[in-house]
N, C-alpha and C positions, 0 to 999 in steps of 0.2 A: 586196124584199130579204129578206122573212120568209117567201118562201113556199118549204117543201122539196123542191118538186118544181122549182122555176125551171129552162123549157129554156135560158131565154137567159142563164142565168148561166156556163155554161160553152159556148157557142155556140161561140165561135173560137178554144178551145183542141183540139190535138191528140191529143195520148195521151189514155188515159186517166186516169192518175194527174195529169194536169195539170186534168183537167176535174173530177177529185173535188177535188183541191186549191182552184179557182177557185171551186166550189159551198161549199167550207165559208169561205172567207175574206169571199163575197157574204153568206152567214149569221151571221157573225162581227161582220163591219160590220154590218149592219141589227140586229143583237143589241144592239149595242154603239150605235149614231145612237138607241136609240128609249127607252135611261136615260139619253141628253144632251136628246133633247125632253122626257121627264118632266120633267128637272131643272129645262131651261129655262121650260118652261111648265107648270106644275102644275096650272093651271085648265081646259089643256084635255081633252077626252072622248079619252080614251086605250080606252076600252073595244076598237076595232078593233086596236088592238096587241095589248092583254093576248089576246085572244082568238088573235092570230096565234102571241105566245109559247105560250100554253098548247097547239097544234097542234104547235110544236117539241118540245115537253116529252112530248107523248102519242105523239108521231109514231115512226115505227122507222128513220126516216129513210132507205130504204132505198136512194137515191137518193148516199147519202154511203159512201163507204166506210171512211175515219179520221176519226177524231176525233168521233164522233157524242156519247159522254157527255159532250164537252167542250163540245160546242156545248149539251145538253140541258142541261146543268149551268148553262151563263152564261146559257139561257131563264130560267131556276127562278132563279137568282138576279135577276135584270134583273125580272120579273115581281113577285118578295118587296118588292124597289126601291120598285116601282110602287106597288102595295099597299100599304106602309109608308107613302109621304108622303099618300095621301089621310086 
């Protein structure tokens, strides 16, 4: 769910504007599932997330065509999240 190139996140939509839509909401969610597992579990090695955020936040996401500093922006913060409660 954190990776920006996912083919299958937008697999079985049609237009295009449906399949960037689907690609940033799949981004969106796993953005959003991975500051409810910090929260929920603080103890565990989150290292493979922060690493996945921090490829969102570097990425050019070229792959998205709306909304990229929105998604890049809730990496960096979801990340800070993380970072914070260690």
């Amino acid at each position: 769910m954190l990776q920006t190139d996912n083919p299958l996140a937008a697999k079985d939509e049609r237009g295009e504007r449906d399949k960037d839509n689907k690609r940033v909401i799949v981004l969106r969610n796993g953005i959003q599932t991975t500051v409810i597992l910090a929260q929920k579990n603080p103890t565990a090695d989150l290292a493979p997330l922060q690493e996945a955020l921090q490829k969102i936040i570097d990425s050019d996401l070229a792959a998205i065509k709306t909304d990229r500093s929105k998604l890049q922006i809730a990496a960096k913060e979801a990340l800070r999240m993380m970072k914070k409660q260690k």
